[in-house]
N, C-alpha and C positions, 0 to 999 in steps of 0.2 A: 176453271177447267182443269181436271187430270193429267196430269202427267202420262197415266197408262191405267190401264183399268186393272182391277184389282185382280192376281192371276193365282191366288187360293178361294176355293172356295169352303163355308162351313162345313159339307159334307162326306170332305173327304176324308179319309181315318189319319189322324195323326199315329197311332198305333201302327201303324203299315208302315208311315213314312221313314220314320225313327232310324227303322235300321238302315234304310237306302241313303240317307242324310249321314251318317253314321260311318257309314262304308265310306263316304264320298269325302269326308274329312280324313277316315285314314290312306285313303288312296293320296288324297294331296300332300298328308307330312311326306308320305314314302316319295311321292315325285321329287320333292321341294328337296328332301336331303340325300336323294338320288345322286341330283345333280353334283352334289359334292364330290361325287368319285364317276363322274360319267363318262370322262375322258380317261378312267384307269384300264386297260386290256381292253379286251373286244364281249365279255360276257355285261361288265358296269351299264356299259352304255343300250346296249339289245335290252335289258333288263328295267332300265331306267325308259326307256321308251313303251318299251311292252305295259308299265305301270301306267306310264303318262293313255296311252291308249287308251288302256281300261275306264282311267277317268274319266274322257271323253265318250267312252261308248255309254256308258253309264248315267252320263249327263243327255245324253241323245233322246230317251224315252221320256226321260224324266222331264225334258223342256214339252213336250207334249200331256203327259197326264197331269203335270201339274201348273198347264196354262204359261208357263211363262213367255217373255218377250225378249227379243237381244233389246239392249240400250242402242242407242243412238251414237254415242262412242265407239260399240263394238262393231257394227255397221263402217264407220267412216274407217278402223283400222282397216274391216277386210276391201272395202275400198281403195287403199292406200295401196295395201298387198296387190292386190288386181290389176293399181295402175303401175309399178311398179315392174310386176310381173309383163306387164302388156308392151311396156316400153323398154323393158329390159330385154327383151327378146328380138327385139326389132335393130338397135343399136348397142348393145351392152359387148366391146372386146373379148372380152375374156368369159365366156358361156358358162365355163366350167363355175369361177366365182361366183356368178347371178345365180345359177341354178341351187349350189348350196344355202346362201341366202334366202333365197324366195323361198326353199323349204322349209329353212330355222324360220323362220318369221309365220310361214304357214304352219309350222307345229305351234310356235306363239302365239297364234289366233285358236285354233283346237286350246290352247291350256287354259287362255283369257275367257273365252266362252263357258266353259266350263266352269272356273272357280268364280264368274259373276254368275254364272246361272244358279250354282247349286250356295250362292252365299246369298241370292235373291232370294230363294226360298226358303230360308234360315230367318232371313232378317237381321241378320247378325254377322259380322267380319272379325268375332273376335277370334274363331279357330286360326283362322287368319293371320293373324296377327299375332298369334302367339307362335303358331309355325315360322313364323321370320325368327322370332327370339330366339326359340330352343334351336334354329340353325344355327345364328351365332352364335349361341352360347355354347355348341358344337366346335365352332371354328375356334372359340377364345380355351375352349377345351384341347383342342389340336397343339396351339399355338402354345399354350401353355406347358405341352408335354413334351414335346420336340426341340424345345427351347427357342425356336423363333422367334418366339414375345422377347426374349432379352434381348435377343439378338437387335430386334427391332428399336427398344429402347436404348441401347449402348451409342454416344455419338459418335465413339470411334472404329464404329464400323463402315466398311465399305460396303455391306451388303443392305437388304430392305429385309422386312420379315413380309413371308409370306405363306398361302398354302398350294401346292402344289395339288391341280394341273391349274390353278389359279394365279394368276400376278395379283401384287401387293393393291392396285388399286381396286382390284375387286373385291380382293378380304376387307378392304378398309367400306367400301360402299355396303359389304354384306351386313359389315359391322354395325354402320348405320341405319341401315332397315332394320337391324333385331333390336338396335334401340328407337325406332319408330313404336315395333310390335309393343314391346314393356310400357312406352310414355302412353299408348293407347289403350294396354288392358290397365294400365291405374287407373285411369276414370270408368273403366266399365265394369270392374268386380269392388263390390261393397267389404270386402271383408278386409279391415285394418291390419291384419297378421301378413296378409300377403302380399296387401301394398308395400307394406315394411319390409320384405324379403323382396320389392324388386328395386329399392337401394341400392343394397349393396353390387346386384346383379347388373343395374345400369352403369354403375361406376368399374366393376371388370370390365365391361363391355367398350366402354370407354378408353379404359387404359388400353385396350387391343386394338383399337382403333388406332390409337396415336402408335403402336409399336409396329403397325403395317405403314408408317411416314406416307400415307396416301396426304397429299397437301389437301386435295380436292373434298376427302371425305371427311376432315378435322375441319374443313371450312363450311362443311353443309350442317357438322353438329352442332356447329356452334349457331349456324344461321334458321335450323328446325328449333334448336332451344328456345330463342330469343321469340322465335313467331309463334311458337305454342306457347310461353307465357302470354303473348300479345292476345292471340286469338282466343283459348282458354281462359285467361285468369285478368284481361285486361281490365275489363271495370268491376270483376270482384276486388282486385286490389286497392282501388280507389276505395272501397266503401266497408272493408274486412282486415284487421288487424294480423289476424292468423293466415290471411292470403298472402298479407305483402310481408310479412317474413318469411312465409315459405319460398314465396319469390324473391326474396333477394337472399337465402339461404342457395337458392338454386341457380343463382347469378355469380355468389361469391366463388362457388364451387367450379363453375366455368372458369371463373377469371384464374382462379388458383391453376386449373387444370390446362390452361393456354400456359400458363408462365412455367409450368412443369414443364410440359411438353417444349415450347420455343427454347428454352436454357438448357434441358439435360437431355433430349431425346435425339433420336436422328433425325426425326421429324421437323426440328427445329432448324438444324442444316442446312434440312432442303429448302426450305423457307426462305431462309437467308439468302440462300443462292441464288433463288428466284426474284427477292427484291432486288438485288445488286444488279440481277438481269433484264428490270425495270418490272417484273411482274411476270412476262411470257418468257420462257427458254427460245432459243434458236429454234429448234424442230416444233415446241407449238405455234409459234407463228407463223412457221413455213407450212404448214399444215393446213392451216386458216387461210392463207394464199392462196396456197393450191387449191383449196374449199372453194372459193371464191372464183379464180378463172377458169373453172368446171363447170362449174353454174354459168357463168355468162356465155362460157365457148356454146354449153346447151339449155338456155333456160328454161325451157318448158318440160323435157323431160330427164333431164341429167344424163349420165354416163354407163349409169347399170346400177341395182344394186349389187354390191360386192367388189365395184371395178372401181374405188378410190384406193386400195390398196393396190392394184394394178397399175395407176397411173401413178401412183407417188411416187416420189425422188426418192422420200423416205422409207418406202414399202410400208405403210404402216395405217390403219385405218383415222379417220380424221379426227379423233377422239375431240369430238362433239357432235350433240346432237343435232345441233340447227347446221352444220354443217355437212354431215353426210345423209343430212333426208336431204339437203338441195343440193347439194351434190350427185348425190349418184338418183333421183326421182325429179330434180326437177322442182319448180314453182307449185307444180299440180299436186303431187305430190307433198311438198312440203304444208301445203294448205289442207291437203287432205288429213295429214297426222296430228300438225299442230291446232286443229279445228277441236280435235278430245278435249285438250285443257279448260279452254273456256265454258263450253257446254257442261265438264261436270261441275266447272267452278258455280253455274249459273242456276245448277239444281239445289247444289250444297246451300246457295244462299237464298234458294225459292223454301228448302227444307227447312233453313233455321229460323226463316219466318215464323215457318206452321210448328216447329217442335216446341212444347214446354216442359217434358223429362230433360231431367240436369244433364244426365247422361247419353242424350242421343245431342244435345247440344256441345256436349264436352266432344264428343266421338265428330260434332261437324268442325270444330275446331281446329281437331288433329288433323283432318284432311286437308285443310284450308294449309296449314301450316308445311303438312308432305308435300300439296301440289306446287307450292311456291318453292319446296328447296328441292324438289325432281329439274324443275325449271331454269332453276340456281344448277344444280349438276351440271345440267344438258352444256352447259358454257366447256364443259371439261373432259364428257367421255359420253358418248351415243348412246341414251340410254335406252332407247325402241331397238336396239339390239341383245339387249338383258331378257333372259326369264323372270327374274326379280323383280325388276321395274316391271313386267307386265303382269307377275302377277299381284301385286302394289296395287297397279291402277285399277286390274279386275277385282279388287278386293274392296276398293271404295266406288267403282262403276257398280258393282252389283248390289253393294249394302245399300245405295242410295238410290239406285231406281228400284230397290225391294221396299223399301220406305214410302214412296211415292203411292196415294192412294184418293180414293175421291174423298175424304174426306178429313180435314187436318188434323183432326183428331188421333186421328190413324196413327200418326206418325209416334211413335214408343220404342222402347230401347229393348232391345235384346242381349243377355249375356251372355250364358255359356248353353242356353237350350237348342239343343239339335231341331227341335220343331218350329215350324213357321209361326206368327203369330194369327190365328184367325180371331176375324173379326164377325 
């Protein structure tokens, strides 16, 4: 049985689509690097939203003439948002916080729906995926010009690098989604010239990582490396010469770039600090507390979205993710978000059954590998409060129920073609 019934048909003109497909990818880089200055004056952000708009009105016709479906995922977040919204109005302190919330999160469903819609009808998440890179390589360009990358890397500084209206842990998270984007277009594009050129680019990328001393995001690169070897290259390695030296060429480079980073960065500091602290700081622990007898004072529907920074000692959001969906939503809530994970985990692995392109394999891979270190994050900073993170997940919710078809055959890779596959 189908997943979802096929929502191209042969008749339609790929010649028409082209440009509306076309359009809809460059609507998303401009949202996506938008956001980089959306908090600068009051024109950034009117502007930055009026774009996001466009995308979404523009995805609106398009889910109708061209048949498509929301996923099952995208369903349970606006569920999440609903109950969320439904409970937060009833009990939520502080209105004013809920009310901003429930909005960002309600724009976050408008951007999700749209970048899975218009990537379903593509068949392809590589635009995707490359809009994450060329953000960071935006940011590692910033960082570089400003001198905050030194800054970052110096251990005797007091300060963190980072980009402003951004804190360091976001440059260092953004950092690692653009090296998501790079590890994912190297198995999707054939051409050797260009593989080679995203080298050097994941290794800047890299280094901008470690000089934003985000602890959290140097511990997700090292833990996405390890599981896209696993899940991409695991039993080519057992049985390919040229696999298991690539893999442990790309192992040694990790270990080299940990012992960089823990001895001469700032990053390494912190680290330290953090062992000596047993692992958790004072304020994350108490944070994790507070998490905790929030949800019990209310377990079914939490406190409010928005109202964990109202009730902390520490004024500060619970910076993790399993702690401020049951915190501020509740039980109900928390089952209703974290319900996404498994279901897309359970298509990826219904899809890698049926694929035998190297490349739509390599490409379940990656996801396999993103959704375990999103999950890994989640321990450290809320990530259903990111654009990032959701447009992440709508980027492999939509390439994978665009894949989904009646017949397994169906299932093929797409790389950089703006049109759908018909079949």
């Amino acid at each position: 049985m189908s997943f979802v019934s096929h929502p191209l048909t042969a008749d339609q003109d790929r010649a028409e689509r082209r440009p509306i497909l076309l359009l809809a990818d460059l609507l998303m880089i401009a949202v996506m690097l938008g956001t980089l200055v959306a908090e600068e004056g009051t024109a950034f952000p009117l502007l930055n939203r009026l774009l996001g708009l466009g995308l979404v009105l523009l995805y609106v016709p398009c889910h109708f003439v061209y048949r498509l479906r929301v996923a099952p995922e995208l369903w349970l977040f606006g569920l999440f948002i609903a109950w969320g919204f439904a409970s937060g109005v009833a009990i939520a302190g502080d209105q004013d916080a809920f009310y901003g919330y429930a909005a960002m999160l309600t724009r976050f469903l408008g951007l999700a729906l749209a970048v899975a819609g218009f990537t379903m009808a593509k068949r392809s998440a590589a635009m995707n995926f490359l809009t994450l890179a060329v953000l960071a390589v935006c940011l590692a360009i910033y960082a570089r010009w400003t001198g905050v990358y030194s800054l970052g890397l110096d251990p005797g500084t007091t300060l963190r690098a980072g980009m402003l209206p951004w804190n360091q842990n976001m440059m260092g998270l953004l950092t690692l989604y653009g090296i998501m984007g790079l590890v994912y277009l190297w198995g999707t594009v054939t051409s050797r010239l260009v593989r080679l050129g995203f080298v050097p680019l994941t290794v800047a990328l890299a280094l901008t990582l470690v000089s934003s001393a985000s602890r959290k995001s140097f511990a997700g690169l090292l833990a996405f490396v390890l599981l896209w070897l696993a899940f991409c290259y695991g039993r080519r390695v057992l049985r390919s010469i040229p696999a298991l030296l690539g893999a442990a060429l790309v192992v040694v480079g990790m270990v080299c770039l940990t012992i960089y980073a823990l001895d001469e960065t700032r990053l390494g500091l912190r680290v330290e600090s953090a062992v000596e602290a047993g692992g958790l700081d004072e304020t994350r622990t108490g944070l994790y507390k507070e998490g905790w007898k929030l949800f019990t004072n209310n377990p079914v529907a939490g406190v409010g979205l928005g109202n964990f920074v109202t009730l902390s000692a520490f004024h500060l959001y619970s910076h993790s993710d399993y702690m401020e969906a049951l915190a501020t939503t509740g039980l109900v809530g928390f089952v209703l978000y974290f319900s996404i994970y498994p279901i897309l985990w359970w298509r990826i692995a219904r899809l890698k059954k049926a694929a035998t392109d190297p490349r739509v394999r390599y490409q379940l891979g990656v996801y396999r590998a993103i959704i375990l270190t999103l999950l890994a994050l989640g321990i450290g900073a809320p990530t259903f409060l990111s654009p990032y993170s959701w447009f992440l997940l709508a980027s492999m919710i939509g390439h994978t129920w665009g894949l989904c078809s009646r017949e397994p055959a169906a299932v093929q890779a797409v790389a950089f073609r703006a049109v759908p596959v018909v079949h």
